[in-house]
N, C-alpha and C positions, 0 to 999 in steps of 0.2 A: 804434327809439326816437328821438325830435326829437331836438336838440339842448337842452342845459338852461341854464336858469342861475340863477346865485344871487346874492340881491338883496344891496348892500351898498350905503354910503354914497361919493358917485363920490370925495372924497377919500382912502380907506381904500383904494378900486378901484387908484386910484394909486400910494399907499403900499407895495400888495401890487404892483403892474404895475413899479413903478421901485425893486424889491428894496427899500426900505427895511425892509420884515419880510415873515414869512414864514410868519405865524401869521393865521389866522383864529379872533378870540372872539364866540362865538353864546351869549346864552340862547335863542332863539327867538321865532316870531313870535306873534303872536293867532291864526290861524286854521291851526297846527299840527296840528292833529286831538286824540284821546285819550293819544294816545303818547307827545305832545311833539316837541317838536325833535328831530333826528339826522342826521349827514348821509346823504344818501340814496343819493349819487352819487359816483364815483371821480373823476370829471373833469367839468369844468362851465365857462361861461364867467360873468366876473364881469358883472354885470349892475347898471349904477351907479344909486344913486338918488339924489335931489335931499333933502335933511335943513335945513333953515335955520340952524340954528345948531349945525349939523356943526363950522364953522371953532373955535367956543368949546369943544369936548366933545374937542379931539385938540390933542395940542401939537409938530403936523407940521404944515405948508403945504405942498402943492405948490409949486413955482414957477410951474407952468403952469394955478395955480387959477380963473383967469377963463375958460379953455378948458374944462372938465372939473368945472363945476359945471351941477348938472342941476337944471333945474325943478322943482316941486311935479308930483305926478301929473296935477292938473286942468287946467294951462299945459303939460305934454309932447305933445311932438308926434311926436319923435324917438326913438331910442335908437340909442345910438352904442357901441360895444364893441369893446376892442381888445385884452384880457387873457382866457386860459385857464388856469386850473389844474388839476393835478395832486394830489389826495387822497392822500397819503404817510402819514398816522397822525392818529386821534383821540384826547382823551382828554378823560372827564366828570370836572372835579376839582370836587369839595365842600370845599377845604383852603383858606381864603382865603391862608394865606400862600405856596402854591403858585403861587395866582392873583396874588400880591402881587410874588414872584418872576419873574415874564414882565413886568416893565415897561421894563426898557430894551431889549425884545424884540418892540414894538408901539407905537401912537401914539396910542390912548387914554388921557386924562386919566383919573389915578387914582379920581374921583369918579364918572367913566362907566360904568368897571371893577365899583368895587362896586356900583352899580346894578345893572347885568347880572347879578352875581353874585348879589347880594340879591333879587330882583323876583319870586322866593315863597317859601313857606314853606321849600322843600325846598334853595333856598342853594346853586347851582351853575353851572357854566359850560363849556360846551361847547368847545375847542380842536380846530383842525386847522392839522395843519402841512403845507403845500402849497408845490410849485415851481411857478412861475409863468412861462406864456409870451406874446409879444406878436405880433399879426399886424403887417406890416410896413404894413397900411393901415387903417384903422379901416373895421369892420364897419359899416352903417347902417341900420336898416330903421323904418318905420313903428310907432309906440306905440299900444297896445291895451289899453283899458280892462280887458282881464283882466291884463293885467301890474302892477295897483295891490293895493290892500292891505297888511296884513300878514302878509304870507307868503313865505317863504325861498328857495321854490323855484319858477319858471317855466319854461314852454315855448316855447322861439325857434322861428325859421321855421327852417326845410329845409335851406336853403343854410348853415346853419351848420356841418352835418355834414364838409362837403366842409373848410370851411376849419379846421378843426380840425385837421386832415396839415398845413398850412401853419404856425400858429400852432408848434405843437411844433418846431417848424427854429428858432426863434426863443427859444432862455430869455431869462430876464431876466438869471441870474444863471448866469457858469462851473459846469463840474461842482465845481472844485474849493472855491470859494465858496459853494456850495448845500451841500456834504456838511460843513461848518464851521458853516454856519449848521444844517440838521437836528440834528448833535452836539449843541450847544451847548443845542439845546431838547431832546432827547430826554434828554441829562443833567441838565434840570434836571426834566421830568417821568417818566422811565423810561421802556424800550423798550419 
C-alpha cells in the first residue's frame, strides 16, 4: 500500500507536530463516499493544506507561521511534510458537551468546533487521539492536482514508505508526556 496521508489545515499540522495537542477533530470532507468519514488508516503522514483564514478559526500561532503556511491548491506547487502519526483510539461523540469538554485539549476556536460538530442533521464529530512523530528533514515532492478537493485522505509517492522507519525515531513528545496526555483524553472520553 502507498504511503497515506491525511489532509489538515498546515497550522493544526503544526500544532499536532510541536505536541501542542494530540487530538485530531474531523467531521469530514465532501467527497467521503456513502459511509461518511472514518478513519481509515492506523498511521498516516499529515499532509498540510493551505485554509485562508485558518489564523482567525484557531487561537494557537505557530511561531514559525510564515514558514509553514501553504497556498491555495490552484498556486501549490509543492508539498512539504514533516509529521507522521500514529492512530491510538477514535471516538464518534454526538454529546456536544463532551465535545465542549476537549477545548483546552486543541486549538480550535469554540465556533469552529460547533460547526464541525453541527454541519448535519446527525450532529457529531469525529476524534482521534494520535502520537505524533517528525523526520529530522522535511519530506518534499511535487503537488498533483489529484491531491486537491475535499477529501481526507490521499496517496503520497513511494519513497514515503521507506521514511516512515525514520520519522518514528523521532516523537514529538517523551513516552512519559504522551501517556499523560492520552490519560487525560481518554478520561475525559472513555477507553
Amino acid at each position: 500500500m502507498p504511503p497515506i496521508g491525511f489532509k489538515e489545515w498546515s497550522f493544526v499540522c503544526e500544532a499536532l507536530g510541536q505536541g501542542v495537542q494530540t487530538l485530531i477533530l474531523r467531521k469530514g470532507g465532501i467527497h467521503e463516499g456513502k459511509s461518511g468519514f472514518h478513519f481509515q488508516h492506523d498511521a498516516f503522514w499529515l499532509f498540510p493544506t493551505g485554509f485562508h483564514t485558518q489564523a482567525e478559526s484557531l487561537k494557537w500561532m505557530p511561531e514559525n507561521a510564515g514558514e509553514v503556511t501553504v497556498p491555495q491548491d490552484e498556486q501549490r506547487e509543492r508539498v512539504d511534510v514533516h509529521y507522521f502519526a500514529k492512530l491510538h483510539q477514535v471516538w464518534r461523540i454526538t454529546d456536544w458537551d463532551k465535545v465542549a469538554a476537549l477545548e483546552p485539549l486543541h486549538v480550535w476556536k469554540d465556533e469552529v468546533v460547533r460547526e464541525r460538530f453541527a454541519w448535519n442533521e446527525e450532529s457529531c464529530l469525529h476524534v482521534a487521539l494520535v502520537r505524533m512523530y517528525a523526520l529530522p528533514e522535511i519530506w518534499s515532492f511535487p503537488y498533483e492536482r489529484g491531491y486537491g478537493g475535499c477529501r481526507s485522505w490521499v496517496k503520497l509517492p513511494a519513497e514515503g514508505e521507506a521514511k516512515e522507519q525514520v520519522a518514528l525515531q523521532y516523537p514529538v513528545m517523551n513516552d512519559d508526556t504522551w501517556e499523560d496526555a492520552a490519560h487525560t483524553v481518554r478520561g475525559m472520553l472513555g477507553s
